[in-house]
C-alpha positions in Angstrom: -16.1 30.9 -6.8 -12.9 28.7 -7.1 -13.5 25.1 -5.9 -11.5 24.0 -2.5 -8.7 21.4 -3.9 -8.8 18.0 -2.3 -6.4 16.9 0.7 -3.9 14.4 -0.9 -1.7 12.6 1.5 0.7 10.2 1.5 0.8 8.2 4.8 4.4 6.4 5.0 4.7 3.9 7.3 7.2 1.2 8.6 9.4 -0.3 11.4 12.0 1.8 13.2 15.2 2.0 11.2 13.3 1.8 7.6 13.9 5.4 6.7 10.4 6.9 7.2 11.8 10.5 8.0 14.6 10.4 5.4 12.1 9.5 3.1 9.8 12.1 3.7 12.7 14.6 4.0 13.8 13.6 0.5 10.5 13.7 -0.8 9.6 17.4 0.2 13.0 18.1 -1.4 12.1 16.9 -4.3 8.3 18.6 -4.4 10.6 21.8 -3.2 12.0 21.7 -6.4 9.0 21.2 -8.6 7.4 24.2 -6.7 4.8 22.0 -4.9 3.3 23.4 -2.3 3.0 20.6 0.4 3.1 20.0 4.5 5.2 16.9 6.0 3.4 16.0 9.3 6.0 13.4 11.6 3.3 11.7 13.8 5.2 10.6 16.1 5.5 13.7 17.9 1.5 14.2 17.8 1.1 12.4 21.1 4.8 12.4 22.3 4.0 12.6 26.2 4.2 10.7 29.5 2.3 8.7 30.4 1.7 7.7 26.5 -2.3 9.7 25.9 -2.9 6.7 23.0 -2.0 3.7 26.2 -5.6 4.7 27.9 -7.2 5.4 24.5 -6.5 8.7 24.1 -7.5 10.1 20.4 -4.9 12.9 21.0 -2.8 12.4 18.4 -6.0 12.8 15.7 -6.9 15.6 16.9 -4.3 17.3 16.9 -3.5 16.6 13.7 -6.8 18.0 12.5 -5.6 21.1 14.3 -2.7 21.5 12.1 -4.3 20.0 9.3 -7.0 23.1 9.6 -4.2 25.4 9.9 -2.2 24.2 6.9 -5.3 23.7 4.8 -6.0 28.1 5.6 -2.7 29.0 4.6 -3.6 27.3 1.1 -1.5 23.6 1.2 -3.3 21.0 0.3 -0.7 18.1 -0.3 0.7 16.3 2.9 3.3 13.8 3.8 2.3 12.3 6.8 5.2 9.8 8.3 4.2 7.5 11.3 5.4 3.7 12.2 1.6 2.9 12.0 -0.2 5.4 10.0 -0.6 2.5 7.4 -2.8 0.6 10.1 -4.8 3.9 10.7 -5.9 5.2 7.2 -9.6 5.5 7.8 -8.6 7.2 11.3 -5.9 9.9 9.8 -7.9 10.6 7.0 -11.3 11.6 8.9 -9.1 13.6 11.8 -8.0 15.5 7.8 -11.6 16.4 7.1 -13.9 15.8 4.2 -12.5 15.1 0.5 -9.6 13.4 1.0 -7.5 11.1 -1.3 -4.9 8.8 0.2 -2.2 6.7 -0.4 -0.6 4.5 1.9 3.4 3.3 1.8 4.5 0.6 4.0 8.2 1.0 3.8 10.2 -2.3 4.1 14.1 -3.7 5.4 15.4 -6.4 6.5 16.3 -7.1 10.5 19.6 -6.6 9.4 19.0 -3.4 7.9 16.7 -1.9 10.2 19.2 -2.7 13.1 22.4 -1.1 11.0 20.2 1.7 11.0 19.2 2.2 14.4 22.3 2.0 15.8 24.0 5.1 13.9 20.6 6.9 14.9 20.1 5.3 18.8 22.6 6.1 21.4 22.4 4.8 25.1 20.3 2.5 26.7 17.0 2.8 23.9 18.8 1.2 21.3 17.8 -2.4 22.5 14.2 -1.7 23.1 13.9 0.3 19.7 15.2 -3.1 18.1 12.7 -5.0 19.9 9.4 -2.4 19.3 11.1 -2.7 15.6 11.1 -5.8 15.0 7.7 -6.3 16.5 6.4 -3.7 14.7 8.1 -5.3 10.9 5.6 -8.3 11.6 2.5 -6.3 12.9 2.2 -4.2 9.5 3.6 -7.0 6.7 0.8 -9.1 8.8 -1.9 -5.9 8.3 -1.0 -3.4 5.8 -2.2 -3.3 2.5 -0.4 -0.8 1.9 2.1 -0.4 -1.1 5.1 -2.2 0.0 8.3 -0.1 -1.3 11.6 -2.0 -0.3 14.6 0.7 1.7 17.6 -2.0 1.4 20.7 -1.0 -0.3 18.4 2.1 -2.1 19.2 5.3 -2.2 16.7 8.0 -0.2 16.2 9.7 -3.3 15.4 6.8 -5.5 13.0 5.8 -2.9 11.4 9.6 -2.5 11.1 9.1 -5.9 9.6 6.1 -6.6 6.8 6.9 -3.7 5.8 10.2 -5.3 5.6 8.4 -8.6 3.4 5.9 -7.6 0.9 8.2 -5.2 0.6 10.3 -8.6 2.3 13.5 -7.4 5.0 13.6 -9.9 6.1 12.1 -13.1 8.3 9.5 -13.4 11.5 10.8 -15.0 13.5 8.6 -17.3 11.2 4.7 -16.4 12.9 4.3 -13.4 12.7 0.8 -12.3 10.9 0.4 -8.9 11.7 -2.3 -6.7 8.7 -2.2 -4.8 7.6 -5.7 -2.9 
């Protein structure tokens, strides 16, 4: 009898405009291309209803990533990329809604107001630009304040370099050729 593999996930977290999905986007590109058999999760769309489940304490985001966790984890993945602003504040939480024997590594992605805005407003169209600003930069103070996660600066860095440099330091891949990291 062949031993069930651990869950390994990397939970990436940041303000609005940081590059979260990009990041993870690039990253199972990269894992695509080492054959690694992996699951990219975006959280945000766990509990993406009105009125907002998690504003009267609603746990409907966990569980329904434990539903698709179960489902992934039966069709043989093992390795996920979990992306929510948050999800660096909510370790313990993700990780039991993942079941038992789990190893995790936590991201806090980082830019600069000025960034995070340049970002938002190729991405945001309409009136939600101003309120994503706001929720951003409330959200930039909330997790440097919080987090312990690994800080790994976006600004002026390639996606790729920045895939890279996560996947190196959560253990998944070598790192090719001593990049240098610029992690805070």
């Amino acid at each position: 009898m062949q031993d069930t593999p651990a869950t390994d996930v990397i939970f990436i977290g940041g303000r609005s405009g940081v590059g979260k999905t990009s990041v993870a986007a690039e990253a199972s590109k990269i894992l695509q291309r080492a054959d690694l058999p992996h699951a990219v999760i975006d959280g945000d769309n766990l509990d993406q209803a009105y009125p907002e489940p998690w504003r009267n304490g609603s746990d409907l985001a966990e569980q329904n990533l434990a539903a698709m966790w179960a489902n992934y984890r039966s069709a043989g993945y093992f390795r996920l990329l979990y992306t929510n602003t948050v999800s660096v504040l909510q370790i313990p939480t993700l990780v039991a809604a993942l079941g038992t024997n789990v190893r995790s590594f936590g991201v806090l992605l980082t830019a600069t107001d000025r960034t995070a805005a340049q970002r938002l407003a190729r991405r945001e169209i309409g009136t939600a630009l101003e309120e994503h600003l706001e929720r951003s930069a409330r959200a930039a103070t909330k997790l440097e304040e919080a987090s312990t996660a690994r800080r790994v600066v976006t600004d002026d860095r390639a996606v790729q370099e920045i895939a890279h440099e996560i996947l190196w330091v959560a253990g998944w891949l070598a790192d090719p050729g001593g990049r240098n990291h610029s992690s805070a």
